[in-house]
Legacy VTK file of the C-alpha trace (Angstrom):
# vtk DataFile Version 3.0
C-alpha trace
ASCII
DATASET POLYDATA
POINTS 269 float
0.000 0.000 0.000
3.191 2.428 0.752
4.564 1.381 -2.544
0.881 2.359 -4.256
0.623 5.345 -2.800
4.268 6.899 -3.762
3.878 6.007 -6.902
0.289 7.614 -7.075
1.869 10.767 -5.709
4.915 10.878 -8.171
1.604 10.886 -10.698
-0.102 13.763 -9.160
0.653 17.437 -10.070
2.984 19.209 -8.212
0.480 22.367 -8.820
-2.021 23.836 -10.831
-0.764 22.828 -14.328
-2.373 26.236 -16.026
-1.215 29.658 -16.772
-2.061 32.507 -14.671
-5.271 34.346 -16.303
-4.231 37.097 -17.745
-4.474 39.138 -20.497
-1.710 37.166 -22.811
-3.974 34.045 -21.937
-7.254 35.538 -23.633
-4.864 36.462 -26.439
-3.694 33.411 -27.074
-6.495 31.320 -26.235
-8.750 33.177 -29.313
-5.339 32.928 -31.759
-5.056 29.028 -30.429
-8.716 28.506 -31.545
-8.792 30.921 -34.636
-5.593 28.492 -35.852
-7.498 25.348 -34.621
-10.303 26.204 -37.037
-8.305 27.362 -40.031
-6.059 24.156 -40.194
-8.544 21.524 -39.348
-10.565 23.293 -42.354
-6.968 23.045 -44.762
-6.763 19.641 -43.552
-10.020 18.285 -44.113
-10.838 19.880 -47.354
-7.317 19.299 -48.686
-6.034 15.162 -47.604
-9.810 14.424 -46.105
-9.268 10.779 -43.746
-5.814 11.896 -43.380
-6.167 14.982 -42.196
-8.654 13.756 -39.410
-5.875 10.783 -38.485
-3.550 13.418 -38.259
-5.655 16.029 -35.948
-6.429 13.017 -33.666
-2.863 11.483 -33.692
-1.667 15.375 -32.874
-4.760 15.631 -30.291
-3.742 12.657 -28.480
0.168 13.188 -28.235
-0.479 16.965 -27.204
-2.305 15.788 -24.544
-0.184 12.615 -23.258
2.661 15.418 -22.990
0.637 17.853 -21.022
-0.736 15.237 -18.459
3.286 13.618 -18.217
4.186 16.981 -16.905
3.580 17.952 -13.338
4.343 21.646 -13.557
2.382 24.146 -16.097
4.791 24.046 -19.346
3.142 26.714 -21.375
5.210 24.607 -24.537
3.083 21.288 -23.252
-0.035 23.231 -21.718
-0.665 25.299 -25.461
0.222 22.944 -27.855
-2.593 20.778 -26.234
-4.979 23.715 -26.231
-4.101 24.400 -30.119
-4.351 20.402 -30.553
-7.648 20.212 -28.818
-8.596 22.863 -31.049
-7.847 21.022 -34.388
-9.683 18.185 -33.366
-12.588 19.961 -31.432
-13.302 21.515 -35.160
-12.968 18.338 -37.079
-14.771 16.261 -34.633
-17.852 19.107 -34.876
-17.633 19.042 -38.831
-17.606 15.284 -39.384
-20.434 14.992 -37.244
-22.269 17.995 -39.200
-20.875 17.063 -42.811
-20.807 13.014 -42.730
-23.128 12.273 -40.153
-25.558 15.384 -41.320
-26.778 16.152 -38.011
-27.535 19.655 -38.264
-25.851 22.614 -36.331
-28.726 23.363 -34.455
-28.651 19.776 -33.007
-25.042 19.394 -32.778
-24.676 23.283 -30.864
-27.816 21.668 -28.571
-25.643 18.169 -27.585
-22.331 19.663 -27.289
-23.879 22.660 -24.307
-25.611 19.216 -22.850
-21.826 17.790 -22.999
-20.448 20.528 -21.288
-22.740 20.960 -18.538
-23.003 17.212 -17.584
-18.770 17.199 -17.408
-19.264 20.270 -15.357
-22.143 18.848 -13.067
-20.098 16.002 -12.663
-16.810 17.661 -11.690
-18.460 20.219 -9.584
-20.327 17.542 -7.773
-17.300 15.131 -7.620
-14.524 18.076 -6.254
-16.892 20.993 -5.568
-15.311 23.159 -7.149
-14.815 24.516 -11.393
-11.930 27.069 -10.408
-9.422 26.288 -13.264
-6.423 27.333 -10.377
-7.560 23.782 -8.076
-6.373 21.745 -10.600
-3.699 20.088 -8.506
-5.312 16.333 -9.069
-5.355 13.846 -11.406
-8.983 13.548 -11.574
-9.323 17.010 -11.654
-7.221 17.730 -14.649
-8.697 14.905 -16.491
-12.078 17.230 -16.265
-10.768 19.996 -16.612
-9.458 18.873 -20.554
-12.655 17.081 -20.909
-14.539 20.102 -20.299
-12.243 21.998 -22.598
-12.635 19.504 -24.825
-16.271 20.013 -24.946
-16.332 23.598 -25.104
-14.168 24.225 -28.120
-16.658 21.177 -30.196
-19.321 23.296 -28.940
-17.898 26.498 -29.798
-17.323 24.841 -33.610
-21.227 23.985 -33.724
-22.177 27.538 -32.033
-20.300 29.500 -34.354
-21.251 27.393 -37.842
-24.798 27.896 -36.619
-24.621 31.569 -36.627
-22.801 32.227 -39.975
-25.148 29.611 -41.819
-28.312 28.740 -40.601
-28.975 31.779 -38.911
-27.389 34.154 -41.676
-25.247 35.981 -39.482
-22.691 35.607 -41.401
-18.884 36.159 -40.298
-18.611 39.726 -39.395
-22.711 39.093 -37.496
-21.300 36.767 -35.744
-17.568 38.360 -34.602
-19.985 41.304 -33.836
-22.416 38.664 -31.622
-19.620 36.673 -29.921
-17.506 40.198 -28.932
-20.581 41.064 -27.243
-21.208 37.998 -25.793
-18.014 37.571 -24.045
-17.804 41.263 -23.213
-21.005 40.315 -20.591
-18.832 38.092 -18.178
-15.953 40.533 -18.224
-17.653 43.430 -17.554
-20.118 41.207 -14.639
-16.793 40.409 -12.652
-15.680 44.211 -12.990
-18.631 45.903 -12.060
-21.292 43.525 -10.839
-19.756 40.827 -8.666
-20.703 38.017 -10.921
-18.756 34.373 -9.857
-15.655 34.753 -11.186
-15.948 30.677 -12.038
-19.061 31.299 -14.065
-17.406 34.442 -15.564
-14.415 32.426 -16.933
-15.870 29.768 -18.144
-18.707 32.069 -19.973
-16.089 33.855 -21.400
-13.578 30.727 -21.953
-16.411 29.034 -23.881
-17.216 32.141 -26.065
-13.951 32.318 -26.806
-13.781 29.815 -29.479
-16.631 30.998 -31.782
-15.230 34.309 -31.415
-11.784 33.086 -33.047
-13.136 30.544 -35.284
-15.800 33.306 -37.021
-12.104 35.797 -37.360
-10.741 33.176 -39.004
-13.157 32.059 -41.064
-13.779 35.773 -42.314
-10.367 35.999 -43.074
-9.549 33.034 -44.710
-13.115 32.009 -46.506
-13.990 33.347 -50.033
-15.531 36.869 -50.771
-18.407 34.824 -52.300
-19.509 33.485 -48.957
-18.506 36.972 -47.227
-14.817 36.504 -46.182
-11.696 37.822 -47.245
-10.199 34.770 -49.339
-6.852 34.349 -47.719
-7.102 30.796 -47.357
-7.242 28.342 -44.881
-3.204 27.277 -45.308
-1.941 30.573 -45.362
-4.257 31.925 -42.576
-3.533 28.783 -40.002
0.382 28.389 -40.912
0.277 32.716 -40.153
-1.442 32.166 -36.445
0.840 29.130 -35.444
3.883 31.458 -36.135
1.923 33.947 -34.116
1.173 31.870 -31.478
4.204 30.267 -30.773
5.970 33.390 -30.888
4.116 34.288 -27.961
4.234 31.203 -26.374
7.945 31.791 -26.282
7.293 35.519 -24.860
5.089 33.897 -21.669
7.310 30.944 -21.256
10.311 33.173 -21.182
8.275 35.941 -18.681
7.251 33.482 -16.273
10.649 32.318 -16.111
12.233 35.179 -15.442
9.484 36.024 -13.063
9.881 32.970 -11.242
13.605 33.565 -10.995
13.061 36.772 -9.154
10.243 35.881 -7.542
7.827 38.087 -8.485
4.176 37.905 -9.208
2.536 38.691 -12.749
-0.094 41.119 -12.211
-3.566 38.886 -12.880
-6.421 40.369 -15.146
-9.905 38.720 -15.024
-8.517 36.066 -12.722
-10.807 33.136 -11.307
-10.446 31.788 -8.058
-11.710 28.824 -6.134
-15.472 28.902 -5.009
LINES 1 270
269 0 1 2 3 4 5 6 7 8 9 10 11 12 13 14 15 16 17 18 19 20 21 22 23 24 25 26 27 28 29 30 31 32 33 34 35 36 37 38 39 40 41 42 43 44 45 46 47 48 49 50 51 52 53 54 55 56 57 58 59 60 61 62 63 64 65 66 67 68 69 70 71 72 73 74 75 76 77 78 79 80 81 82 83 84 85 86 87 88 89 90 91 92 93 94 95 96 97 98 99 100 101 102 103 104 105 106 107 108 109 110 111 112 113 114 115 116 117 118 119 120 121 122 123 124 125 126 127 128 129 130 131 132 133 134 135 136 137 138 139 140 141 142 143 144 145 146 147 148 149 150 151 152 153 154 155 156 157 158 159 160 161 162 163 164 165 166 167 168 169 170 171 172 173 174 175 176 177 178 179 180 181 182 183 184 185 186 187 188 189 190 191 192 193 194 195 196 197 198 199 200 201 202 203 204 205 206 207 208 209 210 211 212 213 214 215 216 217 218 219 220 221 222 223 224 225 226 227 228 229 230 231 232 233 234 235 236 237 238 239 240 241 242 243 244 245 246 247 248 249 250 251 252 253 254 255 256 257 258 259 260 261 262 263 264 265 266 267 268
């Protein structure tokens, strides 16, 4: 029983494997998912069955690396978040373009998804706050829930632009507004600060998959033509570059022992 219980320790987290939420995490989590839907659409449309092998061989390695570590790695933590991204938006496609379930029904399943995972973990560790996540169990929710979100997002925002006739800019316009609710409830009207992040955290990713899809989609469905390659190969660049910046920060910040200064940060219930 000793022996067990060491080695289920070495397992466990050290500490909260996430980044501090801060302004550079909003703008990387809506770059992460803007790339996410931009190169799952390039790989789909362009190698089809390989592209999806690919998105769920990436998903699953991202994420074997992130739960091997037992510190927050912003390398390991965002390269799962772009991964889960890639496959969140393929997984919410092939169920809308091969299975033909219809956006409407697929936006309706994935929000039932994502409040059972959050019903369960709330009732299983009673609490959501993204900064417990110190557990096993807990992280495993955590990327199931995030997991959820961004399929959810993918259904949310294709039901906007299509069948509602939003279109891309309606629905960049929509989602801003959307997400600017739970920021400014935490500023000014004491709203949960749980609730707020994860109300913003989910709008996040229709928000950055309608920018990308305005930029890279052809004038004659209302975007900009781009293209999917060029737009998703642009972001990654983009995003890694600033990976680099708040891996490097947070090092040096460690190594002085200060504190970054926290915007819109969530804390336990």
């Amino acid at each position: 029983m000793r022996a067990d219980s060491q080695v289920r320790l070495r397992r466990e987290p050290l500490a909260a494997k996430v980044p501090d939420i801060t302004a550079s995490f909003w703008v990387l989590k809506l770059i992460t998912t803007a790339m996410g839907e931009a190169a799952s659409d390039y790989l789909l449309n362009t190698i089809s069955l390989l592209g999806l092998v690919i998105g769920a061989a990436g998903f699953a390695i991202a994420l074997w690396v992130q739960f091997r570590t037992r510190r927050y790695n912003a390398f390991a933590y965002w390269s799962a978040v772009m991964m889960v991204a890639v496959f969140g938006t393929m997984a919410a496609d092939v169920v809308h373009h091969q299975l033909g379930v219809s956006f409407g029904m697929s936006t309706l399943f994935c929000a039932l998804a994502v409040a059972a995972t959050f019903w369960i973990w709330h009732r299983r560790e009673n609490t959501l706050s993204i900064h417990s996540i110190t557990t096993r169990r807990r992280e495993v929710f955590y990327w199931l829930a995030v997991s959820f979100t961004f399929t959810l997002g993918t259904a949310a925002g294709d039901l906007t632009a299509s069948q509602l006739h939003f279109g891309f800019v309606g629905s960049i316009v929509l989602f801003a507004i959307v997400m600017a609710v739970p920021a400014l409830g935490a500023w000014r009207f004491r709203l949960n600060s749980v609730l707020a992040f994860w109300w913003a955290y989910i709008v996040t990713r229709p928000l950055g998959a309608s920018v990308a899809d305005w930029v890279s989609k052809p004038v004659k469905v209302g975007g900009l033509s781009y293209g999917d390659g060029p737009v998703a190969a642009v972001l990654l660049v983009i995003a890694l570059i600033l990976v680099t910046f708040v891996a490097a920060r947070r090092s040096n910040m460690m190594s002085t022992g200060t504190k970054s200064p926290a915007w819109a940060d969530e804390v336990a219930e």
